[in-house]
LOROMI-641642 format. One line per 10 residues: number of its first residue (from 0); their letters; for each residue y, z, x of C-alpha. Coordinates in nm, 4 decimals, padded with zeros to 6 digits, m for minus. Example, Ala and Ser with C-alpha at 12.3 -4.5 7.8 and 13.67 -1.06 7.14 Angstrom:
% residues 2
0 = AS = m00.4500 00.7800 01.2300; m00.1060 00.7140 01.3670 $
This chain:
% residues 361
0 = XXXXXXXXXX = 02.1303 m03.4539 04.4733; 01.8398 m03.2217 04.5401; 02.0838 m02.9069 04.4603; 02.1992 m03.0603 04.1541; 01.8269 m03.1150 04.0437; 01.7556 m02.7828 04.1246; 02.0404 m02.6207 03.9504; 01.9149 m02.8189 03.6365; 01.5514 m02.7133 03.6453; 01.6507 m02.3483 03.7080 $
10 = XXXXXXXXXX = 01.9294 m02.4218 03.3569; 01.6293 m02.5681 03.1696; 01.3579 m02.2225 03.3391; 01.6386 m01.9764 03.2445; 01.7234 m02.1579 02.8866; 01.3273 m02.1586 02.8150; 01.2863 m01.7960 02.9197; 01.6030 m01.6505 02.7175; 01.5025 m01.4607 02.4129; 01.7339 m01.5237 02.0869 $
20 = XXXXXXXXXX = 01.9289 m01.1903 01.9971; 01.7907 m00.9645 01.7835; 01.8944 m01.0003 01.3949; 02.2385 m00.9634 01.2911; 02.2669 m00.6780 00.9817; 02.6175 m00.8349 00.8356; 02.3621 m01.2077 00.8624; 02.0717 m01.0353 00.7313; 02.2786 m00.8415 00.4098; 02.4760 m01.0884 00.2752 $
30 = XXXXXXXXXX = 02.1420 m01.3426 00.2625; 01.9376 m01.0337 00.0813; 02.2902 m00.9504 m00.0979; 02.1918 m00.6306 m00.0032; 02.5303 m00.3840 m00.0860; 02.4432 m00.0967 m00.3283; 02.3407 00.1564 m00.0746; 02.1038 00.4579 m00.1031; 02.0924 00.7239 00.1433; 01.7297 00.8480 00.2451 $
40 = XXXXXXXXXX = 01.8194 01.1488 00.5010; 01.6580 01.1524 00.8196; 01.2997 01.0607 00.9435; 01.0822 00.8907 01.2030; 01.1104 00.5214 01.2102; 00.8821 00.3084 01.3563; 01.0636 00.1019 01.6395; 00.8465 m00.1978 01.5364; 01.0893 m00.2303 01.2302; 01.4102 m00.1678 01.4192 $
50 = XXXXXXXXXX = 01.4696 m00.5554 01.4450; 01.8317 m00.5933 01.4277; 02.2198 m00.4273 01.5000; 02.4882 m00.4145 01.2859; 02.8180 m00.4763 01.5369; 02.6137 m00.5348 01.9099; 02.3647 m00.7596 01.8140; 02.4330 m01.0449 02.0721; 02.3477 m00.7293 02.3375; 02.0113 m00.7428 02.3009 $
60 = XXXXXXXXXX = 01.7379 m00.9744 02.2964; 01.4793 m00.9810 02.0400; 01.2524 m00.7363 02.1867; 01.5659 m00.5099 02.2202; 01.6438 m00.5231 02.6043; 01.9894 m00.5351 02.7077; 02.1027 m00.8135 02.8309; 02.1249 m00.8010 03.1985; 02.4757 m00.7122 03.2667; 02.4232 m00.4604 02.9939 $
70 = XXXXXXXXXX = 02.2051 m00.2363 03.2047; 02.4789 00.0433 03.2834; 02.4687 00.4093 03.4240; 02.4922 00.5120 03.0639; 02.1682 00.3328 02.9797; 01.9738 00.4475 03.2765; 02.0931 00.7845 03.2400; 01.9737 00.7640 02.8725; 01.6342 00.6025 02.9558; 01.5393 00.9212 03.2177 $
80 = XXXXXXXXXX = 01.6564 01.1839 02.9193; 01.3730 01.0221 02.7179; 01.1269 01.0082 03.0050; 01.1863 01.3661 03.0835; 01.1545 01.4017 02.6916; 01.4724 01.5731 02.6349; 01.5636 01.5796 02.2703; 01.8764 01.3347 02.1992; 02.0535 01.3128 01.8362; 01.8700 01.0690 01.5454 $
90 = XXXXXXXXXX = 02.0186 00.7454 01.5812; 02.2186 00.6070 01.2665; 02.0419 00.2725 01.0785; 02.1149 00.0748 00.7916; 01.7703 m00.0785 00.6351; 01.7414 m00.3149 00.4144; 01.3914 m00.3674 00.2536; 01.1198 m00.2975 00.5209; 01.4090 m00.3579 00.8231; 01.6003 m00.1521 01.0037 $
100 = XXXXXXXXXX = 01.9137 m00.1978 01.1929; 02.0990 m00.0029 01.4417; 02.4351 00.1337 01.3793; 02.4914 00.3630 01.6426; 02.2321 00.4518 01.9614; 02.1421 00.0707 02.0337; 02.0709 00.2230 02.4111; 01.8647 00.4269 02.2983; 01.6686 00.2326 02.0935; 01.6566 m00.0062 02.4126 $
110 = XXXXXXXXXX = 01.5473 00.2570 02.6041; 01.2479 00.3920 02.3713; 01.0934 00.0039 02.3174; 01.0818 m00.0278 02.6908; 00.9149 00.3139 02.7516; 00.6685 00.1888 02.5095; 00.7262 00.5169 02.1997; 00.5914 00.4295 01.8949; 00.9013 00.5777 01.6342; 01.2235 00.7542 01.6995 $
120 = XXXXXXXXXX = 01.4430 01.0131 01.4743; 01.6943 00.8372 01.2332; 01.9455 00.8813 00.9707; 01.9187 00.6383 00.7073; 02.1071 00.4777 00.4888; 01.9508 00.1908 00.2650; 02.1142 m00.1278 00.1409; 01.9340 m00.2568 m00.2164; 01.8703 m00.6196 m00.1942; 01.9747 m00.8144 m00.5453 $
130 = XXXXXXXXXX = 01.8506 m01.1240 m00.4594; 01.6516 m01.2086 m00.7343; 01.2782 m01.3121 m00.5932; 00.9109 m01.2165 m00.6133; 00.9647 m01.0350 m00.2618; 01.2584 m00.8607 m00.3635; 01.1341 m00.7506 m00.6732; 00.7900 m00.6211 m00.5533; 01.0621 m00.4349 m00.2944; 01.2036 m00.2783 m00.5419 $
140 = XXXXXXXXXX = 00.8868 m00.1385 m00.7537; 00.6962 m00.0474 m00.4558; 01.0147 00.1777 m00.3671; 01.0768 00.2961 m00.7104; 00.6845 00.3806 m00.6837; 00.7194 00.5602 m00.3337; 01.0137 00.8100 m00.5015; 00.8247 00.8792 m00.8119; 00.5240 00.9637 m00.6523; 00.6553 01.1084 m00.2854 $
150 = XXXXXXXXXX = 00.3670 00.9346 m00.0901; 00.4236 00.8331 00.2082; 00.1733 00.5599 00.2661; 00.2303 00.2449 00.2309; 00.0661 00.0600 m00.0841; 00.0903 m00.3184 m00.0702; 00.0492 m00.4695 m00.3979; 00.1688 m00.8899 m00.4524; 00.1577 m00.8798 m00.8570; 00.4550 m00.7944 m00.9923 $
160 = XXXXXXXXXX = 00.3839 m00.5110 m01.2627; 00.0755 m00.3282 m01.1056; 00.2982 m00.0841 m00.9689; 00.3305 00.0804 m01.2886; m00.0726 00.0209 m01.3771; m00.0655 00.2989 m01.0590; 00.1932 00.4850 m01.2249; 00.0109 00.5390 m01.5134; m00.3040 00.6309 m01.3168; m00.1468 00.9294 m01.1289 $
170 = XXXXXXXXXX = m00.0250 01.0034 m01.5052; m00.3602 01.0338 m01.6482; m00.4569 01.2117 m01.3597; m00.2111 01.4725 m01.4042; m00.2969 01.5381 m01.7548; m00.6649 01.5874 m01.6400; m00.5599 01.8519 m01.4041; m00.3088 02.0249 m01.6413; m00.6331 02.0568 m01.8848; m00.8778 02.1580 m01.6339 $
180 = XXXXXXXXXX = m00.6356 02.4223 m01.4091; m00.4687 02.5219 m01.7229; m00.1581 02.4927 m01.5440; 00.1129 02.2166 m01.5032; 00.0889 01.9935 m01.2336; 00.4117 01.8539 m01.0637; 00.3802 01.4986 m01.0727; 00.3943 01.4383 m00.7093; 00.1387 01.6698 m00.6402; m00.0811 01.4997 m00.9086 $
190 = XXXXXXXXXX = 00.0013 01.1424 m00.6898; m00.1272 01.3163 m00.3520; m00.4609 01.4592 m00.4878; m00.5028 01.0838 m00.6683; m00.4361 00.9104 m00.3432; m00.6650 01.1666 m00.1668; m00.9553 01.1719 m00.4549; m00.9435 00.8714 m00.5758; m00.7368 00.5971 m00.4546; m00.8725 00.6256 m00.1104 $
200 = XXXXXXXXXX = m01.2553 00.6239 m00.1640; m01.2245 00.3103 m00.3958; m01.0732 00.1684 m00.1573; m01.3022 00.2578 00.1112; m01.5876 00.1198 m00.0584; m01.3738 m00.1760 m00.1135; m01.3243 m00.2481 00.2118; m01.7326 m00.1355 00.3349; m01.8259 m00.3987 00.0554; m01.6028 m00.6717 00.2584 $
210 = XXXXXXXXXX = m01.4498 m00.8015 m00.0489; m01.1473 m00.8759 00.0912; m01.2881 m01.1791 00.2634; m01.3038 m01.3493 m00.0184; m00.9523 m01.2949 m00.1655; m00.7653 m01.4000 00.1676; m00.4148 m01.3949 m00.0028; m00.4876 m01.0641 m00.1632; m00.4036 m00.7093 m00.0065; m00.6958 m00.4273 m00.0449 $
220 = XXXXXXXXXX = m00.4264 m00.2382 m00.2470; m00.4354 m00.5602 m00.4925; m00.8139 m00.5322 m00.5217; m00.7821 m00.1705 m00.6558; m00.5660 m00.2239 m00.8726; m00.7690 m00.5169 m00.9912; m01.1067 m00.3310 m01.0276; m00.9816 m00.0052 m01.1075; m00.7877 m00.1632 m01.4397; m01.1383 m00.3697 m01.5412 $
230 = XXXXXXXXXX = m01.3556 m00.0738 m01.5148; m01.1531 00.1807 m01.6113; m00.8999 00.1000 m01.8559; m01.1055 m00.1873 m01.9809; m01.4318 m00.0783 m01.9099; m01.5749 m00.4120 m01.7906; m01.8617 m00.4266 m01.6068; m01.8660 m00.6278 m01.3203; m02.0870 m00.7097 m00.9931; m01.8969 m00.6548 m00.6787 $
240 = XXXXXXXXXX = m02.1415 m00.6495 m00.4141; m02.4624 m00.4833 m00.2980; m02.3355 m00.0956 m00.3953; m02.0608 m00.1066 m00.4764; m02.1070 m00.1243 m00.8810; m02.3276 00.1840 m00.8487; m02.0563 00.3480 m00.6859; m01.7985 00.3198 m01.0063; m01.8567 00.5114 m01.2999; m01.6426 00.3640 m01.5793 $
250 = XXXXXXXXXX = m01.3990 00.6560 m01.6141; m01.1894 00.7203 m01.3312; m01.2049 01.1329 m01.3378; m01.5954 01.0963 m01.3354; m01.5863 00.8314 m01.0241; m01.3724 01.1295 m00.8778; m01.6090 01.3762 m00.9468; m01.8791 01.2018 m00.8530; m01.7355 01.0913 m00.4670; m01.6545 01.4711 m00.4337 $
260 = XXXXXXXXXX = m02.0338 01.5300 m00.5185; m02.1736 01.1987 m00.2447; m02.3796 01.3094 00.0425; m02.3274 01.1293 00.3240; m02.6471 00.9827 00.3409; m02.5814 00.8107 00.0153; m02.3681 00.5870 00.1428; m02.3743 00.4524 00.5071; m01.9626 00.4308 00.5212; m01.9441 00.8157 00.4519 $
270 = XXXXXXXXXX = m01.9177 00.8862 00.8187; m01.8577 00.6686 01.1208; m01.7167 00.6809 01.4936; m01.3993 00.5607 01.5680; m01.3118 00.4439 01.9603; m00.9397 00.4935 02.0415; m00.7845 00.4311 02.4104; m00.4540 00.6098 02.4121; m00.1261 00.5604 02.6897; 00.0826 00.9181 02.7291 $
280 = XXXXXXXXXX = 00.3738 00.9073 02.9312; 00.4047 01.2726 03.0524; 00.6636 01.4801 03.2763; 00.4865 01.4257 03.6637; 00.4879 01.8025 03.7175; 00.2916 01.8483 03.4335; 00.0331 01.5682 03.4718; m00.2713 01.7742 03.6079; m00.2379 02.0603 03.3530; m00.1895 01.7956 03.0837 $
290 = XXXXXXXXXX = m00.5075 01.6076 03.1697; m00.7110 01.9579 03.2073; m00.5768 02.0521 02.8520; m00.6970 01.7095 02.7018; m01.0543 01.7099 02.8877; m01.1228 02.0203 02.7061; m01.0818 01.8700 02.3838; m01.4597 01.7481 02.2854; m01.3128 01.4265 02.1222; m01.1807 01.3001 02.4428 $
300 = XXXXXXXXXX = m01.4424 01.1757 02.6467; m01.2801 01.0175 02.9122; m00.9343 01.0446 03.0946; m00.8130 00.8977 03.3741; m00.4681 00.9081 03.5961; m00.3048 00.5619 03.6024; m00.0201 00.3918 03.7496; 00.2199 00.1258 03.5454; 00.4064 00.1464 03.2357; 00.1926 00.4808 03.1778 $
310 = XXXXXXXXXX = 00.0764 00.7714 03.3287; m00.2706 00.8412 03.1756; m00.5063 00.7213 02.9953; m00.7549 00.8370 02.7615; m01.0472 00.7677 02.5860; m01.0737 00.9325 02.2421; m01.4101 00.9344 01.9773; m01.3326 01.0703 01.6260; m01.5315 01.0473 01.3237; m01.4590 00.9773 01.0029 $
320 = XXXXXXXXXX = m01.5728 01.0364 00.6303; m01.5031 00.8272 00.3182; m01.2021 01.0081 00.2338; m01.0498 00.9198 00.5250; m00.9256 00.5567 00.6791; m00.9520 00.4924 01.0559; m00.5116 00.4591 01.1199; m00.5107 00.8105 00.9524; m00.7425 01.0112 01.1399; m00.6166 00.8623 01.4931 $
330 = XXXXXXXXXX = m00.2751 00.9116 01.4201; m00.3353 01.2760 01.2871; m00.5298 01.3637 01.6120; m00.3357 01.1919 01.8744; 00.0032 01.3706 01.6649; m00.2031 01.6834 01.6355; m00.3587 01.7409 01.9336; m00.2199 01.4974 02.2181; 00.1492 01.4658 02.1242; 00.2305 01.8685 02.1044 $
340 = XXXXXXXXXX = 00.1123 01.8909 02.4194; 00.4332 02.0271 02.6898; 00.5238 01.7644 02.9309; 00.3923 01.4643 02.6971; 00.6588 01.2458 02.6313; 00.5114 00.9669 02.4079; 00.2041 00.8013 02.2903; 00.0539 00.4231 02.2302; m00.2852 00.4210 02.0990; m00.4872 00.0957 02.1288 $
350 = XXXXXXXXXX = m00.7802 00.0071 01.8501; m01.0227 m00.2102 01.9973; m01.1329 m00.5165 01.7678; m01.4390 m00.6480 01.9162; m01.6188 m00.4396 02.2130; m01.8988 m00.5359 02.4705; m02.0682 m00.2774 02.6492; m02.3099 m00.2919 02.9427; m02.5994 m00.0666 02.8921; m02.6586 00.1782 03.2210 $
360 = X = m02.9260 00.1334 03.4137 $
């Protein structure tokens, strides 16, 4: 009797502890009725959005780890080429909306989650959801608005239409250069020095005047949309917060013109630190060079040898200006300057929310 209790408490442990499978694709497209397909080439994916398989997805859990009598000589052998950072081939996904789904390499996939990489190459090929609803169809501008424009941040709007309010921004915008340079302007390059110039310092003093807070269902892309229409195409006047209306002119070249003119000391948001603890997973022969290279860069102020899922660890202090956002300079350093490194096989940089510091004595 105690055996069979046992048996039944280690049933209940192992059912409590068992992960569901990761997403089915064939599930996942026919509830989008996702089947006009695009093809988008090859780039990095983030492995957060790799969520699903299209033939092996009862494999893997839902973090992606093989199930155990899944972990062969192939996978092992797989896992060491990416420690040693070898290059392997992209892996092949189908994505539909902001999802991605493997098609072929679902070992290596594994393999990168559980070292902990942030992205991995990929071939691409896109599946349109037709479902008609408000998610689908802000899907589909937001993409439409990514092509037009070739940016490749992402710009979250939830009101169906504003999209093209943007649209007709970055056209404005490329009429004012064409006048001023004398010269025509390709429209994408018109939609980078917007996003640069303009969109991004709104938006930073957006955020500094902690609007957002108020609008909890909004996005920070929604509220420039929403001032940048009232001031500038309808030249309303409004009170946003201590600064912030002295900050926007009511014509959106002369707000540009007149951020590209702000002295830092005008505005306390202009330039600030920004704390970063970054993992590397590096080659072992190459640790000690590695860490000598990174000391003698003056934004790394501490690094330290460490044993677990990583292999060192380092503390990073950047600064920042208003035409930059925190994400952007961290990842452009630790890409930059950390990642191109020889013997560094992959990166996960930590943000700290909240910090408490003991002063020295």
């Amino acid at each position: 009797m105690k055996n069979g209790l046992m048996t039944k408490i280690k049933a209940a442990w192992d059912r409590f502890h068992r992960l569901e499978a990761v997403k089915s694709f064939n599930a996942d497209q026919q509830a989008e009725q996702a089947f006009d397909t695009i093809n988008r080439g090859t780039r990095l994916v983030p492995l957060a959005q790799i969520v699903g398989s299209v033939g092996r997805y009862q494999d893997f859990d839902s973090q992606f780890r093989p199930m155990h009598h899944l972990a062969t000589e192939r996978y092992q052998k797989i896992r060491q080429a990416l420690r040693e950072g070898r290059v392997l081939p992209p892996v092949k996904l189908y994505q539909i909306k902001d999802k991605f789904y493997v098609l072929d390499g679902n070992h290596r996939i594994a393999a990168a989650k559980e070292l902990k990489h942030d992205d991995i190459l990929a071939t691409i090929l896109e599946f349109i959801a037709s479902k008609d609803t408000l998610e689908n169809i802000l899907y589909a501008q937001r993409s439409r608005f990514t092509e037009k424009t070739g940016l490749s941040y992402a710009i979250t709007l939830t009101e169906v239409g504003q999209y093209d309010h943007l649209l007709e921004q970055i056209a404005q915008h490329k009429e004012h250069l064409e006048k001023t340079g004398q010269a025509p302007v390709a429209f994408e390059v018109a939609a980078a020095d917007w996003y640069d110039t303009i969109y991004r310092p709104l938006v930073t003093i957006i955020r500094g005047g902690k609007l957002l807070r108020l609008f909890p269902h909004r996005t920070l892309d929604d509220l420039y949309a929403y001032i940048s229409y009232h001031q500038w195409d309808l030249g309303r006047k409004r009170k946003y917060g201590i600064g912030i209306d002295r900050l926007i002119p009511n014509n959106m070249e002369a707000f540009r013109e007149k951020m590209a003119n702000t002295c830092k000391t005008d505005y306390p948001e202009m330039l600030r630190e920004i704390t970063a603890f970054v993992l590397m997973n590096v080659v072992a022969k190459n640790e000690e060079a590695i860490m000598a290279k990174l000391f003698s860069l003056k934004e790394v102020r501490e690094i330290h040898s460490i044993h677990g899922d990583a292999d060192v660890l380092a503390k990073v202090v950047l600064t920042r200006d208003l035409l930059s956002s925190d994400a952007e300079i961290i990842s452009e350093f630790v890409h930059v300057q950390m990642r191109q490194i020889q013997g560094v096989i992959s990166t996960k940089t930590l943000i700290p929310g909240r910090s408490m510091i003991k002063e020295q004595n």
